[in-house]
Gaussian input, Z-matrix of N, CA and C with variables (Angstrom, degrees):
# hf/3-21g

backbone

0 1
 N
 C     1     B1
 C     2     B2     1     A1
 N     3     B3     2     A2     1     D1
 C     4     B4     3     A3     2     D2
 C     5     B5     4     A4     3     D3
 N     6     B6     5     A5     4     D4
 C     7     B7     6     A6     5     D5
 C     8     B8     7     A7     6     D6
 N     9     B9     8     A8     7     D7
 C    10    B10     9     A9     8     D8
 C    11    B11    10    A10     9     D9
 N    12    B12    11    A11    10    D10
 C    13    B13    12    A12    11    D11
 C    14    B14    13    A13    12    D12
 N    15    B15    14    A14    13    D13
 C    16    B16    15    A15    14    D14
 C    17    B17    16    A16    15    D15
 N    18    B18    17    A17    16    D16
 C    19    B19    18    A18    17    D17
 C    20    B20    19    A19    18    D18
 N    21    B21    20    A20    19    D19
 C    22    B22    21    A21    20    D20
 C    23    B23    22    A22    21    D21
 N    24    B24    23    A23    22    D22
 C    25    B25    24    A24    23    D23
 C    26    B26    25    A25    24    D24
 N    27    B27    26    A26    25    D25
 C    28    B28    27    A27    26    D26
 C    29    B29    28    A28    27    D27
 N    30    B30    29    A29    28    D28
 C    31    B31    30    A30    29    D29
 C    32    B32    31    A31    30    D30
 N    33    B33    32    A32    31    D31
 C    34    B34    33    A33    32    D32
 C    35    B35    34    A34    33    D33
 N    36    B36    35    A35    34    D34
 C    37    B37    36    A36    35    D35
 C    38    B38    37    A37    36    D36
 N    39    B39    38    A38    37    D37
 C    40    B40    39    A39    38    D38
 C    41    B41    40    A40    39    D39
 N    42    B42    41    A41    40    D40
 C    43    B43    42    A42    41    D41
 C    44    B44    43    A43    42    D42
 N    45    B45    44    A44    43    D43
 C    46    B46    45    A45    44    D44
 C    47    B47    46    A46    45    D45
 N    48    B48    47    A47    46    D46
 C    49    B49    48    A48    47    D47
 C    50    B50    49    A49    48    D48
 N    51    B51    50    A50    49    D49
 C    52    B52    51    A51    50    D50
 C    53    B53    52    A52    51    D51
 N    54    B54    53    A53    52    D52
 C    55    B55    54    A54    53    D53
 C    56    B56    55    A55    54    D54
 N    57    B57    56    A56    55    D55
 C    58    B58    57    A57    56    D56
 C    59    B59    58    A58    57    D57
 N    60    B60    59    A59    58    D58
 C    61    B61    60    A60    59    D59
 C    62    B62    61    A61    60    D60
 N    63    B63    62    A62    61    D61
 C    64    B64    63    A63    62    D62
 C    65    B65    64    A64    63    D63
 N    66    B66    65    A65    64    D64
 C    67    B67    66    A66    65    D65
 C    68    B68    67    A67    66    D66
 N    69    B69    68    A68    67    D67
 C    70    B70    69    A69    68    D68
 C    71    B71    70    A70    69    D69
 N    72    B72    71    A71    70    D70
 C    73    B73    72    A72    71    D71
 C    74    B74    73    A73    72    D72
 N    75    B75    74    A74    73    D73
 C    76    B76    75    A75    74    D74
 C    77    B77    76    A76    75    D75
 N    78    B78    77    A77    76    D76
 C    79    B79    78    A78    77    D77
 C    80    B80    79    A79    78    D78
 N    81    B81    80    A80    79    D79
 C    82    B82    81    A81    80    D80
 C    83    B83    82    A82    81    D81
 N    84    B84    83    A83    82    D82
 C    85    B85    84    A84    83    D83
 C    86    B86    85    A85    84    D84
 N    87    B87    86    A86    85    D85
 C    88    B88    87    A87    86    D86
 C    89    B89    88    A88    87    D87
 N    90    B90    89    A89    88    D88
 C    91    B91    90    A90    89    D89
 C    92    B92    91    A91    90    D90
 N    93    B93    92    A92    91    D91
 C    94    B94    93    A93    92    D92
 C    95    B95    94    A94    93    D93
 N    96    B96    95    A95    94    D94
 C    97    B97    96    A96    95    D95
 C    98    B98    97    A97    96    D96
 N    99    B99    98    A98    97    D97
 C   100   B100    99    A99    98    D98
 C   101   B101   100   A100    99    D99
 N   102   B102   101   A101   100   D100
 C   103   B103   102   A102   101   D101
 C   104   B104   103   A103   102   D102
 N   105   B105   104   A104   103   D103
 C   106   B106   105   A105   104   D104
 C   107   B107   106   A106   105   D105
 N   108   B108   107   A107   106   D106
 C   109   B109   108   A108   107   D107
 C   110   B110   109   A109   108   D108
 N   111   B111   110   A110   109   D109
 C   112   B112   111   A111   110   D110
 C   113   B113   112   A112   111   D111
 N   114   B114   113   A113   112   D112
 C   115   B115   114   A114   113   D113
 C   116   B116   115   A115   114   D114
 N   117   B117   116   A116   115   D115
 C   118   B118   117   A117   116   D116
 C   119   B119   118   A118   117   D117
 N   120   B120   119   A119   118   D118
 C   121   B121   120   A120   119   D119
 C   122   B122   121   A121   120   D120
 N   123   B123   122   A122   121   D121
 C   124   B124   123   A123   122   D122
 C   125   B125   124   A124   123   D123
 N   126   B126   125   A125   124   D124
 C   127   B127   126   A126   125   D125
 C   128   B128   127   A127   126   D126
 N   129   B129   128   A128   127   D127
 C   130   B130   129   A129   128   D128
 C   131   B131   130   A130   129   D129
 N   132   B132   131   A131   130   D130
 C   133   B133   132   A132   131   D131
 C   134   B134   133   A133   132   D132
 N   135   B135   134   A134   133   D133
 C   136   B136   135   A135   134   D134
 C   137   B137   136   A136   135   D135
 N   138   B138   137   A137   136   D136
 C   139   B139   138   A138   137   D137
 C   140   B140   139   A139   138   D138
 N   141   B141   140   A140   139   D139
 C   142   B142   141   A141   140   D140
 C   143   B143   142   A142   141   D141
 N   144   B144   143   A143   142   D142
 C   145   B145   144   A144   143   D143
 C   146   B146   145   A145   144   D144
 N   147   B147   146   A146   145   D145
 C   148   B148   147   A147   146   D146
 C   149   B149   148   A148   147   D147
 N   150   B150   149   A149   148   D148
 C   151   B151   150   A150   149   D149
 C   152   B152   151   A151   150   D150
 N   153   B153   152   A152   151   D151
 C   154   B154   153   A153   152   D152
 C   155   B155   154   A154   153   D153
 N   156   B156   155   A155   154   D154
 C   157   B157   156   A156   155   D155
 C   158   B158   157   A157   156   D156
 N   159   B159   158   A158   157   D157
 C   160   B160   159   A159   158   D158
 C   161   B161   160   A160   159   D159
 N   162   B162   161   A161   160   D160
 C   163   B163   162   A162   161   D161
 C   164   B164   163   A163   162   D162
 N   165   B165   164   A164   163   D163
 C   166   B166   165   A165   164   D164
 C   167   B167   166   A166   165   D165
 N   168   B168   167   A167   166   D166
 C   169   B169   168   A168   167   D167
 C   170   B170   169   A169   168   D168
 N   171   B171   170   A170   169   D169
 C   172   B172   171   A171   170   D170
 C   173   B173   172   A172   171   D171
 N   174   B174   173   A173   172   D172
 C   175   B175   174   A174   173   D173
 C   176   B176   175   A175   174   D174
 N   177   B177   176   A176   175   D175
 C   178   B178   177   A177   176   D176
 C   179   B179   178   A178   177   D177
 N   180   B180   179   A179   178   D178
 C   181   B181   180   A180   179   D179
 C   182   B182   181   A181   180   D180
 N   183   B183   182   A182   181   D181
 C   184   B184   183   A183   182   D182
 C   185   B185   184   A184   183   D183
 N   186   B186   185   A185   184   D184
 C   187   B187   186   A186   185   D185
 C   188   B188   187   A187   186   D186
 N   189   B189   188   A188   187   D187
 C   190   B190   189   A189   188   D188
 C   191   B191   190   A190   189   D189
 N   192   B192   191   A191   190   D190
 C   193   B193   192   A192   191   D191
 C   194   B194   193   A193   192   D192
 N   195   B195   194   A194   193   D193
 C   196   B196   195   A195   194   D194
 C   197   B197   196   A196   195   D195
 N   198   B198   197   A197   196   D196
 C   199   B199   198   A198   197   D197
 C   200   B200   199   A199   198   D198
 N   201   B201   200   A200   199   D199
 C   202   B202   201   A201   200   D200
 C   203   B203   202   A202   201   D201
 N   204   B204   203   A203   202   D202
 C   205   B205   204   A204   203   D203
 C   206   B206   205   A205   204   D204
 N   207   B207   206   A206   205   D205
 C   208   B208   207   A207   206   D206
 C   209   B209   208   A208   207   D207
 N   210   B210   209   A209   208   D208
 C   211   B211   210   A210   209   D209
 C   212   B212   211   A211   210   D210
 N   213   B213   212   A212   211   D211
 C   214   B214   213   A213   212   D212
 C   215   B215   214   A214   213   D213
 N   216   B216   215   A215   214   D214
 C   217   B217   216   A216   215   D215
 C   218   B218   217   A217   216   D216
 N   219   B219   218   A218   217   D217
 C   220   B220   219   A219   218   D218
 C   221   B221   220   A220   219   D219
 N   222   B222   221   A221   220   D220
 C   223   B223   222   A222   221   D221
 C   224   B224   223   A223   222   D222
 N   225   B225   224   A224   223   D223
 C   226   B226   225   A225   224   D224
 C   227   B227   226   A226   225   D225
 N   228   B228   227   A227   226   D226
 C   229   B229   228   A228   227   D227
 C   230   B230   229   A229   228   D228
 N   231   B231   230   A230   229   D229
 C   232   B232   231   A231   230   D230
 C   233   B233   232   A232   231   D231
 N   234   B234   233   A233   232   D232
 C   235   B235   234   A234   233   D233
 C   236   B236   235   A235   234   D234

   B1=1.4491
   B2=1.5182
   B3=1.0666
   B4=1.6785
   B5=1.4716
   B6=1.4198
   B7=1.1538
   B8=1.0122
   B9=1.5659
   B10=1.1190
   B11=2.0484
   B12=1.1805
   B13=1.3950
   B14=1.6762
   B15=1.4622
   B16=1.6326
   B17=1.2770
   B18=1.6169
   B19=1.1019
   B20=1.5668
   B21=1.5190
   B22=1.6896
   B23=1.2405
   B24=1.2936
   B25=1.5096
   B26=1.6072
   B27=1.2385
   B28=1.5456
   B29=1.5969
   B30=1.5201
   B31=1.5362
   B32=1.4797
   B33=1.5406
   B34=1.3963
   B35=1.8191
   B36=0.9251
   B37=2.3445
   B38=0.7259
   B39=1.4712
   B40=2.0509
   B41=1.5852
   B42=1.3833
   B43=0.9189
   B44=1.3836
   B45=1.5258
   B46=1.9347
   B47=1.6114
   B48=1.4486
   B49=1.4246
   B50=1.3992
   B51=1.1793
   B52=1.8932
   B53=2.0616
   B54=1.4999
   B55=2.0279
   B56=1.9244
   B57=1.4420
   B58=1.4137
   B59=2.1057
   B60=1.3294
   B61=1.8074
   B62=1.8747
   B63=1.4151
   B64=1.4059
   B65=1.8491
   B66=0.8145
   B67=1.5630
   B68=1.6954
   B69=1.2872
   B70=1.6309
   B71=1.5732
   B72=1.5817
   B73=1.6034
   B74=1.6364
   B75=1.4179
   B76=1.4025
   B77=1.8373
   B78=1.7337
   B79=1.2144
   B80=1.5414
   B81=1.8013
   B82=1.6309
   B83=1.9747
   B84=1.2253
   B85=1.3672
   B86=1.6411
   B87=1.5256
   B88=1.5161
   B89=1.3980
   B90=1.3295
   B91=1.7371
   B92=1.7560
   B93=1.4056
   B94=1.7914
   B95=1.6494
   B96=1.3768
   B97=1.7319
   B98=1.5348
   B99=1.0358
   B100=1.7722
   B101=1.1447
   B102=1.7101
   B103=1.5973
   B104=1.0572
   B105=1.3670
   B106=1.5671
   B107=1.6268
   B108=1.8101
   B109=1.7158
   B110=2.0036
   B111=1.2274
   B112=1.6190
   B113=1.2777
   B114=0.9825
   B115=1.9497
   B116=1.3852
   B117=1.7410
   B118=1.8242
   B119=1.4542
   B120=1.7608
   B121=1.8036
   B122=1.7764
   B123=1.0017
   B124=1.5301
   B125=1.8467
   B126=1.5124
   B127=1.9487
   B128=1.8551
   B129=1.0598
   B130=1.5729
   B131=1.2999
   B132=1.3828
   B133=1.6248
   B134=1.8283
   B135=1.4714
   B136=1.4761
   B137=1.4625
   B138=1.7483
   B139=1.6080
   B140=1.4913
   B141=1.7368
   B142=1.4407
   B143=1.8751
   B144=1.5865
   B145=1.1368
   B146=1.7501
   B147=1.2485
   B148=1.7750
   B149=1.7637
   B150=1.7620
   B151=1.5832
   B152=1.6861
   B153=1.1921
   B154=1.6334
   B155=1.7123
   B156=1.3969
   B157=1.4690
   B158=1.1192
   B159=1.3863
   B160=1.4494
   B161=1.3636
   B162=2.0580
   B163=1.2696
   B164=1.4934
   B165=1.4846
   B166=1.3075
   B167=1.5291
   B168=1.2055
   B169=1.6251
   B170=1.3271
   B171=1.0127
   B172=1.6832
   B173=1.1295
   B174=1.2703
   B175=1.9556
   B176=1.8086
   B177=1.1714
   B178=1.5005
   B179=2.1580
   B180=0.8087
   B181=1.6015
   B182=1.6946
   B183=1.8669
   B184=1.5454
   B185=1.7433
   B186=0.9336
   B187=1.8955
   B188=1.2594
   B189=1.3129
   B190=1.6931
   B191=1.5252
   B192=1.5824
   B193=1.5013
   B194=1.3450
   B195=1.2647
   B196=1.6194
   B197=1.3406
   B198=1.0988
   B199=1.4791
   B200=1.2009
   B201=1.2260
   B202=1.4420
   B203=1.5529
   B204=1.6586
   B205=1.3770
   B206=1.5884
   B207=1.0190
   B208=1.7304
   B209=1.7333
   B210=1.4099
   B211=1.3616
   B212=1.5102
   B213=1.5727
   B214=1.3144
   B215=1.6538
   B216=1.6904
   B217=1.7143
   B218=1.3059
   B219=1.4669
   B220=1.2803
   B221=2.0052
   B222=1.2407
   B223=1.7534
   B224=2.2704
   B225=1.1754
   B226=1.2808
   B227=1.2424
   B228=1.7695
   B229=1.1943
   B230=1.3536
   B231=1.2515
   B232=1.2092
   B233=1.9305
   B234=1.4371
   B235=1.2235
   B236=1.2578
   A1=108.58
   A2=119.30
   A3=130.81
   A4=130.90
   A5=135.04
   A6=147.96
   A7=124.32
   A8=148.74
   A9=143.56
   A10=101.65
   A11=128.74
   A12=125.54
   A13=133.96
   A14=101.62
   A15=99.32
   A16=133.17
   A17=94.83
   A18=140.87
   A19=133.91
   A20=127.20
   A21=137.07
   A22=106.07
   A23=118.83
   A24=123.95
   A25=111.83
   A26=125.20
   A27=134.60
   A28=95.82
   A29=126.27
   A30=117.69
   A31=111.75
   A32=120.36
   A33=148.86
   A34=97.61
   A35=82.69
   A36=101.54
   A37=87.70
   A38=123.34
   A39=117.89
   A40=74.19
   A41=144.18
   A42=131.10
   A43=148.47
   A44=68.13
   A45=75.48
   A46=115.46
   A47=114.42
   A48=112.32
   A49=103.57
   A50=126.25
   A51=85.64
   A52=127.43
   A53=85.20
   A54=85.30
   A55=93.39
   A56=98.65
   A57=101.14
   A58=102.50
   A59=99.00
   A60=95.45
   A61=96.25
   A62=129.35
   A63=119.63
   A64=82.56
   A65=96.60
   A66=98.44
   A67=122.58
   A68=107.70
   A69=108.21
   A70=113.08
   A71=97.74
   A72=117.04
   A73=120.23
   A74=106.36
   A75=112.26
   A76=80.71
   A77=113.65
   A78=110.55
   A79=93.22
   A80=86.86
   A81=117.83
   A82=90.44
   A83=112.59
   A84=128.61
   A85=116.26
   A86=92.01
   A87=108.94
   A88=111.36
   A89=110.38
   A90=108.28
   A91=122.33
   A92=103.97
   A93=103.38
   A94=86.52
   A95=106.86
   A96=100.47
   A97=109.30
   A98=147.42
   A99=136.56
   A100=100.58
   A101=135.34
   A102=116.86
   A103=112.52
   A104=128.05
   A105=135.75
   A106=105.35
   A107=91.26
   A108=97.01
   A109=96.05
   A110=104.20
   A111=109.95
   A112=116.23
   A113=126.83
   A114=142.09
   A115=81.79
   A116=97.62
   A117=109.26
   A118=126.46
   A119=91.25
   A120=89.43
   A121=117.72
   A122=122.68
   A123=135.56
   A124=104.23
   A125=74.37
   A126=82.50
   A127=99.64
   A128=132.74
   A129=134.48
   A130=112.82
   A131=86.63
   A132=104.53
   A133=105.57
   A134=99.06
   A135=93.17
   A136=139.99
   A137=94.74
   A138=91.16
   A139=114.09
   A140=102.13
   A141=108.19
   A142=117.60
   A143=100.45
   A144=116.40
   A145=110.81
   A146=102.60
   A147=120.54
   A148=93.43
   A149=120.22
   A150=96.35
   A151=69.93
   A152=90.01
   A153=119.88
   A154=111.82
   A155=113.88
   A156=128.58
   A157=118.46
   A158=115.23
   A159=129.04
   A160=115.50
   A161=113.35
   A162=91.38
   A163=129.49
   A164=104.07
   A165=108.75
   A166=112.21
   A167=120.55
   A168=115.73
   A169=109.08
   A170=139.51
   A171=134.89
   A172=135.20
   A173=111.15
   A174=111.23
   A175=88.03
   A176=124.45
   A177=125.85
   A178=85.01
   A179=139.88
   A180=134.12
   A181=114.96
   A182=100.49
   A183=85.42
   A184=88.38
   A185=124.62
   A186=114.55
   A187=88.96
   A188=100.98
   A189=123.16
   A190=110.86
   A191=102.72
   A192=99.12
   A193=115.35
   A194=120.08
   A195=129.38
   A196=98.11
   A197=131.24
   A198=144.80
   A199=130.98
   A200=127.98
   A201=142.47
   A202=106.44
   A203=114.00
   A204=105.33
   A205=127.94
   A206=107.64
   A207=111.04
   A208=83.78
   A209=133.57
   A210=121.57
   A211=90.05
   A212=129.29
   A213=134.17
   A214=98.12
   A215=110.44
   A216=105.64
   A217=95.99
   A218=143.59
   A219=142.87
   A220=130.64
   A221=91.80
   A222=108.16
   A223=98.46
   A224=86.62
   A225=87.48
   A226=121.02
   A227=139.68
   A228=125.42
   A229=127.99
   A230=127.29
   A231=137.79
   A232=103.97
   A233=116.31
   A234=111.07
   A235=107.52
   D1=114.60
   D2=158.88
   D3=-65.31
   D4=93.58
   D5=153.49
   D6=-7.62
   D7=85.13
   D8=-155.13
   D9=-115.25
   D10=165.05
   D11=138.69
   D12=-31.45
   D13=-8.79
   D14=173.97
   D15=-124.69
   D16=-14.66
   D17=174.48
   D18=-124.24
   D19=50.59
   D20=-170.08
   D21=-71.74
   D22=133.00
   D23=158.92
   D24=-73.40
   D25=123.21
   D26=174.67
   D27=-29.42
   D28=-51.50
   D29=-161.86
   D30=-53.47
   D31=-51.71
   D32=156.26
   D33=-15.74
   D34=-92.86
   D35=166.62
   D36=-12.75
   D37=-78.31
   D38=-127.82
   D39=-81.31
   D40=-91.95
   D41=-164.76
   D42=18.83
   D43=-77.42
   D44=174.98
   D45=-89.36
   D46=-11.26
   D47=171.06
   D48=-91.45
   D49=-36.72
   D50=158.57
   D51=-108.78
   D52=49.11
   D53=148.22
   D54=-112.63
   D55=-41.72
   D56=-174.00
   D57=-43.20
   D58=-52.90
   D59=-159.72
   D60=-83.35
   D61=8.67
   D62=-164.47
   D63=-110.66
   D64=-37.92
   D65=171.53
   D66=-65.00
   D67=-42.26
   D68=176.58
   D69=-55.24
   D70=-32.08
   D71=-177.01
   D72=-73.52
   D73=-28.25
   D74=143.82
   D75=100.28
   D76=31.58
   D77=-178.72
   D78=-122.05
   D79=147.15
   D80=-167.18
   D81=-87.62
   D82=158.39
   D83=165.89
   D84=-27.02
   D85=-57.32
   D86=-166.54
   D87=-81.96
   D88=-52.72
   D89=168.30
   D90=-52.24
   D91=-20.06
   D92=-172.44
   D93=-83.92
   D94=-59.48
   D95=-171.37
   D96=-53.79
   D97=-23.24
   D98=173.48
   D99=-93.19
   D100=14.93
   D101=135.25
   D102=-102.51
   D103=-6.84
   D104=172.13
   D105=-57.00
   D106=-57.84
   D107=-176.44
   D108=106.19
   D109=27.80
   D110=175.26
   D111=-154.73
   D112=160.13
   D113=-157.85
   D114=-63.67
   D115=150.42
   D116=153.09
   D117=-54.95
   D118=-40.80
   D119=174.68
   D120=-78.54
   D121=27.77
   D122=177.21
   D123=-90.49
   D124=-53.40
   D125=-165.40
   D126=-89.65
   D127=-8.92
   D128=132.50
   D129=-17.12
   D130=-79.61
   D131=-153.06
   D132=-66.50
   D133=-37.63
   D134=166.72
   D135=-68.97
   D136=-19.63
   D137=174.55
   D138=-105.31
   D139=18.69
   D140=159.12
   D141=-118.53
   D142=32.98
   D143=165.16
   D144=55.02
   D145=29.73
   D146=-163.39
   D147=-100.13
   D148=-21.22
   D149=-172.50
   D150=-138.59
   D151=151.76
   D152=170.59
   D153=-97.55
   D154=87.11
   D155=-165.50
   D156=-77.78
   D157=129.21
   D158=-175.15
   D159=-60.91
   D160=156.14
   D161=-178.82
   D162=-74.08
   D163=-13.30
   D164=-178.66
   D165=-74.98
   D166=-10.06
   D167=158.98
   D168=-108.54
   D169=9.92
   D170=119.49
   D171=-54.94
   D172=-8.70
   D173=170.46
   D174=-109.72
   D175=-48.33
   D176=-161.64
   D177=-59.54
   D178=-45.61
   D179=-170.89
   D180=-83.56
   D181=-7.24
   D182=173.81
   D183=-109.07
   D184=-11.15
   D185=160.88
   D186=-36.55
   D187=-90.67
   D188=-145.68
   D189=-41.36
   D190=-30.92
   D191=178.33
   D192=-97.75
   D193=-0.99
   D194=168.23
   D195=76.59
   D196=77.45
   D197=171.44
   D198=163.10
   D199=147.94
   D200=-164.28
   D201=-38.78
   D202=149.08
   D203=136.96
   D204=-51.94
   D205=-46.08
   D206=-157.68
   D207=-58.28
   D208=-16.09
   D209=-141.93
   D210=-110.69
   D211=-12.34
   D212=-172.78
   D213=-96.54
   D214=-14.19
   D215=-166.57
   D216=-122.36
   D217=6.35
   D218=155.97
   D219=-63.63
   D220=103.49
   D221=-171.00
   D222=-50.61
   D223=122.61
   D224=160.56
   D225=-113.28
   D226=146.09
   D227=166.47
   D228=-48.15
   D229=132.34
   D230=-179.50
   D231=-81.09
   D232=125.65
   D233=-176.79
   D234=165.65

């Protein structure tokens, strides 16, 4: 199934809200994953929608980024 504008898969979401929020933080791949407590190529693959991430490393990645789940799975307009 392909992800469109009307139709997003949550994985898509989290994605891009956390390179979007790991970036505001002024954190590199590798430095966010060794407060995560997991490989650089983990959080890669997740913010290239390559691993389907557990919830328990869905709360462990909104620690690290200091903010909610709901705030890592909230659709923003694209624009």
């Amino acid at each position: 199934m392909k992800a469109d504008r009307k139709t997003r898969l949550a994985r898509h979401v989290f994605a891009e809200n956390l390179r979007r929020r790991r970036k505001e933080l002024g954190l590199s791949q590798e430095t966010f994953a060794a407060l995560v407590g997991v490989h650089r190529t983990y959080v890669g693959a997740v913010e290239r929608c390559e691993k389907n991430i557990t919830l328990d490393n869905i709360e462990r990645f909104a620690i690290a980024l200091e903010c909610s789940i709901g705030e890592l799975l909230e659709e923003h307009d694209e624009g």
